[in-house]
C-alpha positions in Angstrom: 90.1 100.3 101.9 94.1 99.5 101.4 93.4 96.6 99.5 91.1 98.0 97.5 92.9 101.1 96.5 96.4 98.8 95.4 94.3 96.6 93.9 92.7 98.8 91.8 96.5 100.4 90.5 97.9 97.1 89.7 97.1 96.2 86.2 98.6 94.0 83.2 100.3 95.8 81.1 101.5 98.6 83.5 104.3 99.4 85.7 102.8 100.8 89.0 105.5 102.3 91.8 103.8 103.1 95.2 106.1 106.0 96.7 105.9 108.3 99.3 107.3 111.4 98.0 109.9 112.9 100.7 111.4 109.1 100.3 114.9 109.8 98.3 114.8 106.0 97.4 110.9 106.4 95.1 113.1 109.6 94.0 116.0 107.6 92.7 113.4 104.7 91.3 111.6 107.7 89.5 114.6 109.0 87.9 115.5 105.6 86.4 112.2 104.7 85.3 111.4 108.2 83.7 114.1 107.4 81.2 112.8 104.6 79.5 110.4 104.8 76.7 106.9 103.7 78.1 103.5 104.1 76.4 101.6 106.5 77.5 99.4 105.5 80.5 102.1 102.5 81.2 103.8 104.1 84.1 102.3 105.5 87.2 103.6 106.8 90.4 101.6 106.5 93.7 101.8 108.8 96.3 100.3 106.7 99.3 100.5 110.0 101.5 98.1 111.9 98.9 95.5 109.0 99.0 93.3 110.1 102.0 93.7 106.7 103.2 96.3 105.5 106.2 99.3 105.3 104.2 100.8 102.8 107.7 97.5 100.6 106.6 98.6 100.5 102.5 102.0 99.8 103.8 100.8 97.0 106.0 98.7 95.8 103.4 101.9 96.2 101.6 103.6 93.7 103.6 100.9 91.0 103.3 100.9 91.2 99.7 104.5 91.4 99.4 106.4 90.4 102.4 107.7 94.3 102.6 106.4 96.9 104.0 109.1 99.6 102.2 108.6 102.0 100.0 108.7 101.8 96.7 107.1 98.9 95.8 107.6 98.3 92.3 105.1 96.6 90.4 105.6 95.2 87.2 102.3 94.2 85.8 100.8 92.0 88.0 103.8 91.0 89.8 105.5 93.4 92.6 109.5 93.1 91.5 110.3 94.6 95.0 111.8 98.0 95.3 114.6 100.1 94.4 117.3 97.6 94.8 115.4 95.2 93.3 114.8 97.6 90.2 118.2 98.6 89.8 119.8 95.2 89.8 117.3 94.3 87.3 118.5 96.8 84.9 122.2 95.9 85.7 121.6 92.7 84.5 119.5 93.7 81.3 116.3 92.4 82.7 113.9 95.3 83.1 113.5 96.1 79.7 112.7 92.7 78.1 110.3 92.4 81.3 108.7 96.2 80.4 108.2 95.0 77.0 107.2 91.5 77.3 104.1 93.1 79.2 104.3 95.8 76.5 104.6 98.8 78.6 107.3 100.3 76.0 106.9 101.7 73.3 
């Protein structure tokens, strides 16, 4: 059921966060990200403690897929960028936006 459910969020052309929502971390990645200019549709925000499924079993699947369990995972298209730190560094050094519109999440 976890794999299904992230596999089914993770798509080209889209920036997917997987967050849980008392975590100040997916708060501080939402922030940043809610700034930018994305298409509509291009950015979503996951709670994996609203999903009905384990959110332990996403995270684990989490881990496998990733090699983190953490949230938020940031994923960037196909490719999971890591989380918050991960994120923010890539904006310090004026890499997330080429990246957001190279898979032409921007508008």
């Amino acid at each position: 059921m976890a794999q299904e459910f992230v596999k089914s969020k993770i798509q080209p052309g889209k920036v997917v966060v997987f967050i849980k929502p008392t975590c100040p971390f997916c708060r501080r990645t939402r922030e940043l990200l809610s700034q930018l200019p994305f298409k509509q549709g291009s950015l979503e925000f996951v709670d994996i403690t609203a999903t009905g499924d384990d959110a332990s079993e996403i995270q684990d699947y989490f881990q496998e897929l990733t090699g983190a369990r953490t949230v938020p995972r940031v994923f960037i298209g196909k490719d999971c960028i890591g989380g918050w730190t991960d994120l923010a560094n890539m904006q310090q050094r004026g890499e997330l936006l080429p990246r957001l519109k190279q898979i032409g999440a921007l508008e």
